[in-house]
N, C-alpha and C positions, 0 to 999 in steps of 0.2 A: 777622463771618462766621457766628457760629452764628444769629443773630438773623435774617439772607437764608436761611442755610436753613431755618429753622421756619417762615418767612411763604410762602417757595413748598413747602414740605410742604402746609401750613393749605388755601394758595388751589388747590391740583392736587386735583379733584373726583374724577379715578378712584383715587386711593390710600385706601386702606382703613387705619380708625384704626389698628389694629395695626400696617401697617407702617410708616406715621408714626411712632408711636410706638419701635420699635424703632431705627430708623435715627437717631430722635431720642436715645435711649441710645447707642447706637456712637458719634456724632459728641460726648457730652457728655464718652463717655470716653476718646476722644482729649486731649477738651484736660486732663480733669484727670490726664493724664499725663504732657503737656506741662508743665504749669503744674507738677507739681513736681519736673520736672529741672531746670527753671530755680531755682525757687526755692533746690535745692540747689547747683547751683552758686556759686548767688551768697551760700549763705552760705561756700559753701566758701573763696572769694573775699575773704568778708568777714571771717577768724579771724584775730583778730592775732597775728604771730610767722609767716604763710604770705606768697609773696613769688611773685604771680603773670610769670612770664615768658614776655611777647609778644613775638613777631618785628615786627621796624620794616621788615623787606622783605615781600615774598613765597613765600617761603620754606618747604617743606610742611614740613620738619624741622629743628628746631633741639637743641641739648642740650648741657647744660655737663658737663664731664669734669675731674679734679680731681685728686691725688698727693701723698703727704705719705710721706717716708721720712725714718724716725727711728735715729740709729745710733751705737753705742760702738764706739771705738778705745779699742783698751789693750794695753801690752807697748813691745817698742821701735819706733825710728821707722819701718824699711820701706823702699820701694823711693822711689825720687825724687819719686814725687805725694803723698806725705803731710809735714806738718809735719818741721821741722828739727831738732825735737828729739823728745822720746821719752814727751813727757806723754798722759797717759792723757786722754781728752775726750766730750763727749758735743755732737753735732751734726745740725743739721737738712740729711740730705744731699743730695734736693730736696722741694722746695715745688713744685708747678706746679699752674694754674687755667688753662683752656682753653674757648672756645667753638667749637662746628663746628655743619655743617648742610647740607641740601645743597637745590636748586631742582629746578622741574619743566623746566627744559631739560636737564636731568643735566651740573651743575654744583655742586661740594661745595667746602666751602672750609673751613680751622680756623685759629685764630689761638691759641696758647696762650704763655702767657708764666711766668716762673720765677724765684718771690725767693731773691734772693743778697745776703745779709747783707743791708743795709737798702734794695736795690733791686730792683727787676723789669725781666727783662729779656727780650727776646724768641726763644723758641727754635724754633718752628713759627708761619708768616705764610703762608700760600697758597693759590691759586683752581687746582682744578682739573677738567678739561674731561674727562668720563669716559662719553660716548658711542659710541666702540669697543671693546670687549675688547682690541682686536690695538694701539690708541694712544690711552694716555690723556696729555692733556696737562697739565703742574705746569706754573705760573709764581709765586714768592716765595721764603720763605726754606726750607730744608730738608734732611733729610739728604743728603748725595752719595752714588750708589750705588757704593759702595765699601769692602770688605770687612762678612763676614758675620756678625763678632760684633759688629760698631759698628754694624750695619744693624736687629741684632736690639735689640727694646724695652728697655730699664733696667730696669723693672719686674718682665720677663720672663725675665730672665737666672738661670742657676743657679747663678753665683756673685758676692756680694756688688758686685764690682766685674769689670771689663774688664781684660783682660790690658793690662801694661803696653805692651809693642810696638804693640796695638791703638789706646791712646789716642794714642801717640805717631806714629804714621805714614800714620793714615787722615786724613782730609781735614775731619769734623766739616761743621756744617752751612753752607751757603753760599746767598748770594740768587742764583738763576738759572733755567735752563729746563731742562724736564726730560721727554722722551717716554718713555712704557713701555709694556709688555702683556701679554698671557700666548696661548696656546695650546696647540694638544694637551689641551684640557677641562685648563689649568691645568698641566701636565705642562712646558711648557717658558714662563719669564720672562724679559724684559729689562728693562733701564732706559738710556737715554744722554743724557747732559743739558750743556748749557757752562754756566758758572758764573766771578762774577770771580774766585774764588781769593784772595780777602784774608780769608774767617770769616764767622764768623755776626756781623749788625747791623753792617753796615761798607757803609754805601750807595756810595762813590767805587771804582771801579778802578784800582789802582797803576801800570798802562799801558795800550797796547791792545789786550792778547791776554790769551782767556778761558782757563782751566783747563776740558778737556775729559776727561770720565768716564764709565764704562760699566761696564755688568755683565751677567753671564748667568748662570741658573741652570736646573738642572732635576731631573727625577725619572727617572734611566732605569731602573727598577726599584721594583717594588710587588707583594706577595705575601706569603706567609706562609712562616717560616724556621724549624724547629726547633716546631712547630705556634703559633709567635705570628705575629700580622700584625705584619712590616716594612716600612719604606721608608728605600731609600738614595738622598740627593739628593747633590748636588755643586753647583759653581760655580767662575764665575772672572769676574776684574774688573780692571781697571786706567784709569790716568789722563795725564795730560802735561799741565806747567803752564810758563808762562814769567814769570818775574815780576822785578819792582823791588824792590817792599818789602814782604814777608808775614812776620810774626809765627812762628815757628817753637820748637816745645819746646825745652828747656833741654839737655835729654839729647844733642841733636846736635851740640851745642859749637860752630855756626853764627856767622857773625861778618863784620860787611859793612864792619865800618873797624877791620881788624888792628891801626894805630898805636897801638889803645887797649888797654890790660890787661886788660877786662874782656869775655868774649863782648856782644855787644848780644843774639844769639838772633836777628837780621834776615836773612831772607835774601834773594839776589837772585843770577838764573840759572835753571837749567832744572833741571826733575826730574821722572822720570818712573819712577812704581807701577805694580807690577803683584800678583796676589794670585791662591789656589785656596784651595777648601775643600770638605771633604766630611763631611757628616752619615751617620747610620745610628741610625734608630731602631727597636727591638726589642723589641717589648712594654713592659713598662715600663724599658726601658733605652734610654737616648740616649746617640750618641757624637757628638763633635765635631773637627774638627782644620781650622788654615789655616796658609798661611803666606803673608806679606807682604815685597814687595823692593822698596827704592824705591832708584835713583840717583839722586845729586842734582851738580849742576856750578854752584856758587855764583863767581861774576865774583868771589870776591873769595880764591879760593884757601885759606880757612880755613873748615873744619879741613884740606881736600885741593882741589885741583884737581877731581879726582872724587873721589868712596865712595859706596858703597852699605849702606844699617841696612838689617837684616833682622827679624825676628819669626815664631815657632810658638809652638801650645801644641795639649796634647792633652787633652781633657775627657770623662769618662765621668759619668753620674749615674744612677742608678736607683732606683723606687718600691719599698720594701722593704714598704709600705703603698699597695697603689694609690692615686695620685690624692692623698697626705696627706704622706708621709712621706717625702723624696728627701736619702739620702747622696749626696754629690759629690767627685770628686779630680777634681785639673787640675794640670798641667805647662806652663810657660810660661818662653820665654828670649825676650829681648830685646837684639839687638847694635847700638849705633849706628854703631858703623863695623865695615865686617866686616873691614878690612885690619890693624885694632890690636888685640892680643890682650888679655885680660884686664879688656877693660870692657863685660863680659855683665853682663848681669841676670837668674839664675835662680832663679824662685818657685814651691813646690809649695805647693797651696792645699787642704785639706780641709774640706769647707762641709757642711752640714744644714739642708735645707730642710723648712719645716710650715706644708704649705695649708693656713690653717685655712677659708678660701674663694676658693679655685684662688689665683692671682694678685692678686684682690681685697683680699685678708687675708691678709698671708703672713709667718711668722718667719724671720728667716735667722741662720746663727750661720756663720763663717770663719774658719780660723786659717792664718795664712802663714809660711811660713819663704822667704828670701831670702835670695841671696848677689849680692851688688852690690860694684861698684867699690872701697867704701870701707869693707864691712863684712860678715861672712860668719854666715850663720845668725841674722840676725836673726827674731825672731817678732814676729807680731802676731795679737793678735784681736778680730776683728770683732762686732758684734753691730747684727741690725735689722727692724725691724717696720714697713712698709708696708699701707696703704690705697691702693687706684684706687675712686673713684667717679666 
């Protein structure tokens, strides 16, 4: 290229040496500016220990995303999702590696999976179509939209774990479909999606009717209170499933072949959630609260014919340190059956949070006390240091 244009500079008789010559400088240093961004790249390319990552699609963005929570129990055992006995431990509480990215049709997809003990296993799989604001569409595996502290991130939560009622009655992630959107500039959301209702990584359905779910939330209020900027959102959600054979927590004392002594935890029959919640955040103060109702009518009459678990909890946390330093208390009860007295589960949890960079880097420290079924004033404490890259 430079070689064509020196020879028609040279041969055009009205250009005068000087602007030849000039235009022959511009164009020289074009390329030896070209010449060495290449060249830097490709030693960039070429450093051992760097680990260049191409897209095999089309693909304008791509990007790996990453989570590593490190964390001590100590004291006694706790409410029914921790260990059976009361030893003290140190454990990796997740590991997850993820890819996502999105195309030039506006279509984004992540696939992120999660070592558990000596396996990986898959916790987000799905392609979605996000060319409306007003319906974006999911299709794979993923959260169900249903209730607001299971909905919100692990990583982002202000206390070490989920309330117990939360893990126990929400729905966890499920392979199915899922439309949502927002309006009112973000101000009001939905999501409604069918789903088989057997769990996450469970490709068969156990009949042939879906678990249907939904949610709605919004912002009816944004302003300034007391002279800080607040916002009070709310919401609400529920679902109806009808099933054969779904895997069901321990805590419900569920049981699909009574002639045996031992619950299986299997259920089969109908049940149907519903759920509210309401936030309010006040400068550096955030509040939280929901509560959860699910009936359940299991074909098999154990533990009832009907019953209905319930679950609240109340959660306050504020930046005593903007942005660095967040105390937290939180109140939580969990009833599996509301009709039998005496086998609540109430936990009051006081936790200390320190961004060392926001949610990126963050220490958490939790101490529980607990009065369960089988034992009253139990403690525990927690301790854990997270990375998101």
């Amino acid at each position: 290229m430079a070689v064509l244009t020196v020879t028609s500079l040279v041969a055009e008789p009205s250009t005068s040496l000087e602007e030849r010559l000039s235009v022959l400088e511009t164009r020289m240093g074009q390329l030896q500016t070209e010449n060495a961004a290449l060249k830097n790249e490709l030693g960039r390319l070429s450093q051992p220990g760097l680990l260049a990552v191409m897209p095999a699609g089309k693909e304008p963005k791509l990007k790996i995303n990453g989570l590593v929570q490190f964390q001590g129990e100590f004291g006694d055992t706790g409410d029914s999702r921790y260990t059976t006995d009361n030893n003290d431990r140190f454990l990796l509480r997740r590991v997850r590696l993820g890819v996502s990215g999105e195309f030039l049709e506006e279509v984004d997809f992540k696939v992120e999976g999660e070592y558990v003990g000596t396996s990986v296993t898959l916790t987000d799989g799905f392609v979605n179509w996000s060319h409306f604001d007003e319906a974006n569409l999911k299709f794979g595996q993923f959260k169900t939209p249903f209730g607001y502290e299971f909905l919100a991130a692990d990583p982002k939560l202000y206390t070490i774990e989920r309330s117990l009622g939360s893990d126990v009655l929400t729905l966890n992630r499920q392979i199915g479909a899922q439309a949502s959107g927002q309006f009112l500039d973000k101000r009001l959301t939905y999501a409604a999606g069918l789903f088989n209702g057997n769990g996450a990584n469970i490709k068969t359905n156990d009949n042939d009717s879906f678990l249907y779910a939904g949610r709605v939330a919004g912002t009816p209020w944004q302003g300034k209170l007391f002279n800080q900027p607040a916002t009070w959102t709310v919401g609400a959600n529920a679902y109806a499933s009808t099933d054969k054979s779904v895997s069901m927590n321990k805590e419900l004392l569920i049981d699909s072949t009574p002639a045996t002594p031992a619950a299986d935890n299997i259920f089969c029959g109908n049940r149907v959630g519903w759920g509210v919640d309401t936030q309010l955040k006040l400068g550096g103060l955030d509040l939280w609260t929901e509560y959860i109702r699910v009936t359940f009518n299991p074909d098999s009459a154990k533990p009832a014919a009907e019953f209905d678990a319930d679950t609240w909890y109340v959660q306050a946390g504020y930046f005593v340190i903007p942005n660095k330093l967040q105390p937290v208390l939180k109140f939580e009860t969990f009833d599996p059956n509301t009709s039998v007295s005496g086998d609540e589960t109430d936990t009051w949890t006081l936790g200390l949070n320190y961004f060392l960079k926001g949610d990126d880097l963050k220490a958490m420290i939790g101490y529980t006390i607990s009065d369960t079924p089988s034992a009253d004033g139990d403690r525990k404490l927690f301790l854990r240091l997270q990375t998101i890259f």
